[in-house]
C-alpha positions as CSV (number, residue, x, y, z in Angstrom):
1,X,-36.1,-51.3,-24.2
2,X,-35.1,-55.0,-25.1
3,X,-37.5,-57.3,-26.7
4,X,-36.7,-61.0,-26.9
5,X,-39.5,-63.1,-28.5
6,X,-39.5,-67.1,-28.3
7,X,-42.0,-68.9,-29.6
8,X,-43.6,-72.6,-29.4
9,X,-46.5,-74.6,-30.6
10,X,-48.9,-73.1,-28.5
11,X,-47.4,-70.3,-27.5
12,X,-45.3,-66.7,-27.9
13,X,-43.5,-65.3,-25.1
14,X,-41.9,-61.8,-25.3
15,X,-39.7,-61.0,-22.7
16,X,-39.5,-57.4,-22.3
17,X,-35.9,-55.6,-20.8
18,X,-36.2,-52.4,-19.3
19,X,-38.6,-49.1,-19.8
20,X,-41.6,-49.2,-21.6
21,X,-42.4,-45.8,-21.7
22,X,-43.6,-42.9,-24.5
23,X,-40.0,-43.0,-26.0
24,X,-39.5,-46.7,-26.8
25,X,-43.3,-47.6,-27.0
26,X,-42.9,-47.0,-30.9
27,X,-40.3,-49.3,-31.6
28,X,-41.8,-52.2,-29.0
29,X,-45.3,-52.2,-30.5
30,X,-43.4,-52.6,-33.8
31,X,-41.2,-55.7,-32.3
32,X,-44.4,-57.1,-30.9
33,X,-46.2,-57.6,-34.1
34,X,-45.2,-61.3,-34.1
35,X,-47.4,-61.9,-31.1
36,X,-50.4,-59.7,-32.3
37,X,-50.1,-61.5,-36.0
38,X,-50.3,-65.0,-33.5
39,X,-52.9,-63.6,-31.1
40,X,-54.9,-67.1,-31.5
41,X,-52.3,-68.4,-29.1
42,X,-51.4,-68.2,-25.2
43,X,-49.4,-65.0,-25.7
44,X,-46.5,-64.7,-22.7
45,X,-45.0,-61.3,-21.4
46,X,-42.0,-62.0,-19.2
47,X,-42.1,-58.8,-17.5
48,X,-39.4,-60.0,-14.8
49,X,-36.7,-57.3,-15.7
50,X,-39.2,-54.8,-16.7
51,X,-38.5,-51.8,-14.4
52,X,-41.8,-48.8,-15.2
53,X,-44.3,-49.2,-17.5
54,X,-46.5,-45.9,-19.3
55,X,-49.7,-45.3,-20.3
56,X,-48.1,-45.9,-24.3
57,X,-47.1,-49.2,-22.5
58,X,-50.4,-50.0,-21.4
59,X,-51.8,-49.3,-24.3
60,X,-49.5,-51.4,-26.5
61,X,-50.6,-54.4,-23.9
62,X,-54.7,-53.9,-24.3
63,X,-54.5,-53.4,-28.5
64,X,-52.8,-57.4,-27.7
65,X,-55.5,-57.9,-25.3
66,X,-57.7,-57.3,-28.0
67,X,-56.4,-59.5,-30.8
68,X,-56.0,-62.3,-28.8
69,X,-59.5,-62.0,-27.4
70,X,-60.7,-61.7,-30.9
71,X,-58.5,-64.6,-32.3
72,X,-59.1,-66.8,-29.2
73,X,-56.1,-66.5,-27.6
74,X,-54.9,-65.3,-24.5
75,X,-52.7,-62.9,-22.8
76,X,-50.6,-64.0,-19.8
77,X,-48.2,-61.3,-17.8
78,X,-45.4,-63.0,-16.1
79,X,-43.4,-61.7,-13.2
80,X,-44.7,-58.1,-12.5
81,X,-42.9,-55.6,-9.7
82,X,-44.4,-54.1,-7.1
83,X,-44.7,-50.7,-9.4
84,X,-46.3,-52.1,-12.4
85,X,-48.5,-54.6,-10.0
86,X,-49.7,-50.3,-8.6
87,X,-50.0,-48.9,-11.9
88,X,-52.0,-52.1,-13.1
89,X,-54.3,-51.9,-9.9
90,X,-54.9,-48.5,-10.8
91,X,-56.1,-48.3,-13.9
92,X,-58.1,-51.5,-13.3
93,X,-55.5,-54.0,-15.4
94,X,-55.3,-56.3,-13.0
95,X,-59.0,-58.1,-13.8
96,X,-58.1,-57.8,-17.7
97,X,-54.9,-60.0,-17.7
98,X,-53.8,-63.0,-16.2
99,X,-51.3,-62.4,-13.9
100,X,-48.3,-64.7,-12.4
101,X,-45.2,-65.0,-10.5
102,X,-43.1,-67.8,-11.6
């Protein structure tokens, strides 16, 4: 999986290229660290070319969740497909992040 991380005054934005699944889950939550050591800002995942996400993946995106809630920022998901948008609705991820389609 590709990680691409851009960042601004208020903001991070990761966008995230292909499979986030068990096998590359190591090596994104490890390429994601920027964001979690800036969790006090509006935290961006541009999902758009995203194609399955895991439970590893899910779990990498709560443990931001977290941080951010504790450091008072925020996590916004852009651009999921219609898979992820299941999986999220299933395991009740849809009322813990903000969601959007650009």
């Amino acid at each position: 999986m590709e990680v691409t991380i851009t960042q601004t005054e208020q903001s991070m934005t990761a966008k995230l290229v292909g499979r986030l699944d068990t096998p590359s889950s190591q090596e994104v939550s490890q390429k994601l660290e920027p964001l979690m050591e800036n969790a006090d800002k509006e935290l961006i995942l541009d999902c758009t070319e995203m194609s399955y996400i895991s439970s590893s993946g899910l779990r990498i995106l709560l443990t931001l969740r977290k941080q951010a809630a504790a450091k008072g920022g925020k996590v916004v998901i852009l651009n999921i497909n219609d898979e992820i948008r299941q999986v999220f609705m299933m395991t009740g991820f849809l009322n813990l992040f903000e969601i959007k389609n650009a």
